[in-house]
C-alpha positions as CSV (number, residue, x, y, z in Angstrom):
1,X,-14.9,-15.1,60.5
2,X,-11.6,-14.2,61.9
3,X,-8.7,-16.2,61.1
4,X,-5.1,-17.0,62.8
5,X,-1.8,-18.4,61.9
6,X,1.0,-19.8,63.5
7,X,4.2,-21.2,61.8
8,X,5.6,-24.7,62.0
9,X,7.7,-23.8,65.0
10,X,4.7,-23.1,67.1
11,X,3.8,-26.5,66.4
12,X,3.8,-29.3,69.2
13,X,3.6,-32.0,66.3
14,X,6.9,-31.1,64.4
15,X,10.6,-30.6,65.3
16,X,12.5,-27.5,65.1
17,X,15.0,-30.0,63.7
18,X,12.7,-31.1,60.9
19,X,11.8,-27.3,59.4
20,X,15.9,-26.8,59.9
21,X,16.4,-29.9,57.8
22,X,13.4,-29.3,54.9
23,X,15.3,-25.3,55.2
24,X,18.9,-26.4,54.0
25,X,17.4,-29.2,51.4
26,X,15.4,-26.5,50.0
27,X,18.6,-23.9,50.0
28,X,20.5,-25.9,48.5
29,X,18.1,-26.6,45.2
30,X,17.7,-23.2,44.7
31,X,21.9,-22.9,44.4
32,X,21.0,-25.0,41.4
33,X,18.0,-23.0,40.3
34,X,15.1,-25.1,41.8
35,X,13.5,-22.8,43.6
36,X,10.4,-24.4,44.0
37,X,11.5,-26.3,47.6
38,X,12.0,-23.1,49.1
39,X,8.6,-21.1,48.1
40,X,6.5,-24.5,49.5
41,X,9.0,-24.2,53.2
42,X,8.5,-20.5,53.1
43,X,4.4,-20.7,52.8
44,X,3.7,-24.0,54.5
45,X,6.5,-24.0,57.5
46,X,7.1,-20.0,58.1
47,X,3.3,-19.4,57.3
48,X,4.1,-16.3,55.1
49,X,3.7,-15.2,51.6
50,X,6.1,-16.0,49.4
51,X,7.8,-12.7,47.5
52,X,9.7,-12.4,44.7
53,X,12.7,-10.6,45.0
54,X,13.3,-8.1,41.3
55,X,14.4,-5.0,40.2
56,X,12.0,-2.1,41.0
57,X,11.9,1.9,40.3
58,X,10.6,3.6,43.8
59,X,7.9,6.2,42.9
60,X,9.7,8.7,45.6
61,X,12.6,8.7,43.6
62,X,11.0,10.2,40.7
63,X,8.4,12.1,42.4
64,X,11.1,14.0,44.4
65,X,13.3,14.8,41.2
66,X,10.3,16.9,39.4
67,X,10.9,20.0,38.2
68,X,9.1,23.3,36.9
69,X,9.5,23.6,33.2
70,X,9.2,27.5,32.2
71,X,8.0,26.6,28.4
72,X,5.0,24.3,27.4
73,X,8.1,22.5,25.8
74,X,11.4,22.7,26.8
75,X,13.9,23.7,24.5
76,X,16.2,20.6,25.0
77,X,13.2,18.8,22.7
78,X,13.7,17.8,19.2
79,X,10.1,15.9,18.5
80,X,7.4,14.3,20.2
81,X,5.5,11.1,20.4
82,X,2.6,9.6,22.3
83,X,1.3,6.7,23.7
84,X,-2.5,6.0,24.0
85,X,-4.1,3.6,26.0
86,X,-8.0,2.3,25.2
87,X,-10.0,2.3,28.7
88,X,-13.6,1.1,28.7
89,X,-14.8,5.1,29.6
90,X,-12.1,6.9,28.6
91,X,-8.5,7.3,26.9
92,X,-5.5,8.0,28.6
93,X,-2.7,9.2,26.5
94,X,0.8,10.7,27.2
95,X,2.5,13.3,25.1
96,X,6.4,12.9,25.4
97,X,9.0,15.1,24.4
98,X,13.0,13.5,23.1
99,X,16.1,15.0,22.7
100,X,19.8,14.0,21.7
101,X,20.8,10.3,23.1
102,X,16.5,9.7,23.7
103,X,17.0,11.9,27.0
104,X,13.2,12.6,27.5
105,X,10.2,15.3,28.8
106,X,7.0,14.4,29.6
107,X,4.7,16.9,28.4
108,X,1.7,15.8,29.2
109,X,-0.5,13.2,30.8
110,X,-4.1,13.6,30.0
111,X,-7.5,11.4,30.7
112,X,-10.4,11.8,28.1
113,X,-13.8,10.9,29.4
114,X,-16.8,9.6,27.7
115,X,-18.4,7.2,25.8
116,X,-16.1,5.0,23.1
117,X,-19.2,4.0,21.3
118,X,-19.9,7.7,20.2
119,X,-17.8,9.2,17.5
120,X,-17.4,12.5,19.4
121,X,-14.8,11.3,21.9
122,X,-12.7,9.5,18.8
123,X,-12.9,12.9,17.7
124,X,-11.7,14.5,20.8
125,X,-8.6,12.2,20.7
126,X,-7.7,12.8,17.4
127,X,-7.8,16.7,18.2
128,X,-5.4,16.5,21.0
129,X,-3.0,14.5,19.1
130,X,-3.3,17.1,16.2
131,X,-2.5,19.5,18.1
132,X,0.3,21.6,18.2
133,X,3.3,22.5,20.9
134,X,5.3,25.4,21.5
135,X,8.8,25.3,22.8
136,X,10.8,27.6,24.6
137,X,12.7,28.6,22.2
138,X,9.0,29.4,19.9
139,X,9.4,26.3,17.6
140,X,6.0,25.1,16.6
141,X,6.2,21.0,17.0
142,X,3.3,18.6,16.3
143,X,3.3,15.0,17.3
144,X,5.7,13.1,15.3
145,X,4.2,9.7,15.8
146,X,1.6,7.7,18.4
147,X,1.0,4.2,19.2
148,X,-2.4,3.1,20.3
149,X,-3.2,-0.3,21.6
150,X,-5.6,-2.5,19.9
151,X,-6.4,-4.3,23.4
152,X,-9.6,-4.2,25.6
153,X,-13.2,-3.8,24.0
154,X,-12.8,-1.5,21.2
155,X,-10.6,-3.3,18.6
156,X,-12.3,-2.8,15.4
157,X,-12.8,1.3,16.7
158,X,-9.1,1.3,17.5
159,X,-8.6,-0.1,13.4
160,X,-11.1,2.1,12.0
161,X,-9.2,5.4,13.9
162,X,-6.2,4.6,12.6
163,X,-6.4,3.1,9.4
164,X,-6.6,6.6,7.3
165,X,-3.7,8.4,9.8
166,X,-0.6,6.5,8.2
167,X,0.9,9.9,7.1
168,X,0.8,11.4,10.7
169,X,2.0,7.9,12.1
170,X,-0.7,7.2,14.2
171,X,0.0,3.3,14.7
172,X,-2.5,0.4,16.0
173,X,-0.6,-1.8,18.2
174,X,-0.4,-5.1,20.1
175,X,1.2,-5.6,22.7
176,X,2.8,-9.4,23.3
177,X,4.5,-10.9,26.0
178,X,7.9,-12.9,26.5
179,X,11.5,-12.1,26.8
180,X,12.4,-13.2,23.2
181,X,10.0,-10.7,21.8
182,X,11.1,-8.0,19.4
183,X,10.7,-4.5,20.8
184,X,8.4,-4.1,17.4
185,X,8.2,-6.2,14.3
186,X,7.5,-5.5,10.9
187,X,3.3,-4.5,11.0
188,X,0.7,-6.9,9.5
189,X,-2.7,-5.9,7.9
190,X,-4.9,-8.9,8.9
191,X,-7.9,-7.2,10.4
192,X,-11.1,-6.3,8.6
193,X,-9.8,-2.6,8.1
194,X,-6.8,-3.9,6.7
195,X,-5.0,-1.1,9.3
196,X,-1.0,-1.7,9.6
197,X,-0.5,-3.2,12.9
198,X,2.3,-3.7,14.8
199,X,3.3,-6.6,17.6
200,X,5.1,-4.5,20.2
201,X,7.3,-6.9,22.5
202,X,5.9,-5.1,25.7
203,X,8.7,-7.1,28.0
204,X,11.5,-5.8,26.2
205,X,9.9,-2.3,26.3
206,X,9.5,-2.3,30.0
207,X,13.3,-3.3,30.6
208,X,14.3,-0.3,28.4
209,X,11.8,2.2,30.1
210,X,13.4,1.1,33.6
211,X,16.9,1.2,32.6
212,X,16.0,4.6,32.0
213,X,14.4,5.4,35.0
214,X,16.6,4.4,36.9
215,X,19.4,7.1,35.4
216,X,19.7,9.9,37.9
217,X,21.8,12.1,36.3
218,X,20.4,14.8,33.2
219,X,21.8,13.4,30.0
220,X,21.4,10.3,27.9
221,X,18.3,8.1,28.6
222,X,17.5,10.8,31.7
223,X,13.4,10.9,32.3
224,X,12.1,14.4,33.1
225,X,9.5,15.0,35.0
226,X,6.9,18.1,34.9
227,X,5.8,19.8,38.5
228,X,3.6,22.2,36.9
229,X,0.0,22.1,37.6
230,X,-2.1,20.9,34.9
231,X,0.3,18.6,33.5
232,X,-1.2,15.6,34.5
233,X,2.0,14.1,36.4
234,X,0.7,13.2,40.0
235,X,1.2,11.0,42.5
236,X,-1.2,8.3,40.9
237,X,0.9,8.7,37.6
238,X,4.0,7.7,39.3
239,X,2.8,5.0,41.6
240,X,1.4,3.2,37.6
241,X,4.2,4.8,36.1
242,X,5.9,2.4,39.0
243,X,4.0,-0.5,39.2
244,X,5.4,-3.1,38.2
245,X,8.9,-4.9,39.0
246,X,10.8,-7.5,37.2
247,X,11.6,-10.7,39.4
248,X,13.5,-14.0,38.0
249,X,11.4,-16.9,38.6
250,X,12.3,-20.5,38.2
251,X,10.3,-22.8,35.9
252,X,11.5,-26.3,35.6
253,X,15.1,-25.3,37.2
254,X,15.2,-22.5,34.4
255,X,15.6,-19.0,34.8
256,X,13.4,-16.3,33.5
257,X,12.5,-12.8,34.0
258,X,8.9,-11.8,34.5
259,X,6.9,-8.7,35.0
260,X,4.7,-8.8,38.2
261,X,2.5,-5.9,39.7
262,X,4.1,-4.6,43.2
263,X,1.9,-5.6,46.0
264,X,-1.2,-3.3,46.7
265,X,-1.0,-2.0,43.3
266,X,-3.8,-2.6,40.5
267,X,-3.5,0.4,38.2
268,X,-0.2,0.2,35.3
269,X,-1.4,2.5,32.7
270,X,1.0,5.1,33.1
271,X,3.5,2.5,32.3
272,X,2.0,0.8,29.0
273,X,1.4,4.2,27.8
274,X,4.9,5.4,28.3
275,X,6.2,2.2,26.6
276,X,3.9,3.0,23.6
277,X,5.1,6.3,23.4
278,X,8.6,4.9,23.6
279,X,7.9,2.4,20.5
280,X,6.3,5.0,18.5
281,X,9.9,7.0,18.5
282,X,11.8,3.4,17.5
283,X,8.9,2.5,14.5
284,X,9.6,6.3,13.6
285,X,13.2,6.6,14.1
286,X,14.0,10.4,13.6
287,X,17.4,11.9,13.7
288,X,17.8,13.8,17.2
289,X,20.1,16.0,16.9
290,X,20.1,19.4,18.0
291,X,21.5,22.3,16.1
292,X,24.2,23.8,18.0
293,X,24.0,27.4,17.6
294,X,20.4,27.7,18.0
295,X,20.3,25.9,21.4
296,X,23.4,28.0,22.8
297,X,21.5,31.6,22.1
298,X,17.9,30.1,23.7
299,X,16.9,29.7,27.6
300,X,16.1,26.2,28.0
301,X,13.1,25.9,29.1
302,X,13.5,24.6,32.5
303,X,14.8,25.4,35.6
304,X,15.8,24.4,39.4
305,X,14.0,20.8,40.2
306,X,10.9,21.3,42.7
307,X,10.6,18.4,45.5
308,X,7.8,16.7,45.0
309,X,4.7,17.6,42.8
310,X,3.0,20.7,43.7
């Protein structure tokens, strides 16, 4: 059935002057932080969707500022982490690499296939986070710490997994909403397997992850991005690593922040994973630092940046 539209100044039944009139009352209660008035005159008299405006990353930007790393691991990198998400048919998991002032590598971005109700695929996991890296300069680095969320169908699997990998600091984590939540709190043991698990503040994580992306400059907090093939880092990555914006809405004439998917998108992943990977450096806390010497007689592991991913 096909469908039209016309807003209210097609209309033979109302006056221009009206919508004008509804327009400034509506203006002017969103100068006091009611923005309710304007979303009902922007849907019901314009006839269009109502958008919030936010801060966004654009998946060009990072796509366009890849680059060919000459080492599995660059040299620049002083330990990994990783951030695992559960999917129904599969994990996906992303090995990242942090240096002095948390300026980061991704390393890898990998899907596992097959069925979470078999041992065998647990298995597979736990072999590709036990596995070890090689830098550029021939240091032999295994993944400091992972976080992997307790969300979705497989809860009690997600426990079991992780209960016995304490000493490699392979965490089981929630992930709660809100502003006011803590980037991670202390971890609880109130599940059957009696497994520490920790409430990460998922919010606050995104904020950090942006403010991050949004650095364009190689240094402190700067995001580097694989072009290599095999890597995992294409152009689906970046459009989930992307995905999301962070608007201010109004709820009873009160400002708050909220995390929306863009329009068109459906797929975050890449985001929630690099989030986790982000927590699981902050519950481990390492010292990064670099020693000097060392790092001035090596290549470092990277060169020119590529445009776009190959």
């Amino acid at each position: 059935v096909r469908g039209f539209h016309l807003n209210a100044l097609a209309s033979l039944f109302v006056k221009w002057g009206e919508i004008v009139q509804k327009f400034l009352v509506a203006n002017e209660e969103k100068k006091k932080g009611n923005i309710e008035l304007l979303k009902v005159w922007t849907n019901t008299e314009m006839g269009q969707t109502w958008e919030e405006e936010g801060e966004e990353i654009q998946t060009d930007d990072l796509i366009n500022r890849t680059e060919e790393y000459t080492a599995e691991v660059p040299q620049e990198v002083i330990v990994l982490t990783a951030g695992v998400d559960v999917q129904d048919d599969r994990f996906e998991v992303e090995v990242v690499g942090w240096g002095e002032e948390k300026e980061s590598w991704g390393i890898y971005y990998k899907k596992i296939y097959g069925d979470l109700k078999m041992q065998t695929i647990w298995q597979d996991l736990d072999d590709f986070l036990n596995q070890t890296f090689t830098t550029a300069d021939g240091r032999k680095l295994k993944i400091l710490s992972a976080c992997i969320d307790t969300g979705g169908h497989f809860t009690q699997e997600v426990y079991k997994f992780c209960k016995n990998k304490v000493a490699r600091r392979i965490w089981a984590i929630k992930g709660k909403g809100g502003p006011q939540t803590p980037y991670y709190s202390k971890p609880s043991k109130n599940n059957a397997y009696k497994t520490p698990l920790f409430t990460l503040g998922v919010d606050t994580g995104k904020a950090i992850l942006y403010q991050r992306l949004a650095v364009d400059e190689p240094g402190p907090n700067y995001c580097h991005f694989p072009s290599n093939e095999g890597r995992g880092y294409t152009e689906e990555y970046f459009k989930g690593l992307t995905s999301e914006k962070m608007v201010m809405t109004y709820k009873k004439g009160r400002a708050q922040y909220v995390w929306r998917l863009k329009d068109g998108i459906k797929r975050n992943e890449p985001l929630d994973i690099r989030n986790y990977a982000t927590a699981a450096l902050e519950i481990s806390n390492p010292t990064l630092k670099m020693e000097r010497e060392k790092a001035k007689e090596q290549p470092t592991g990277r060169i020119t940046r590529s445009r776009g991913i190959r």
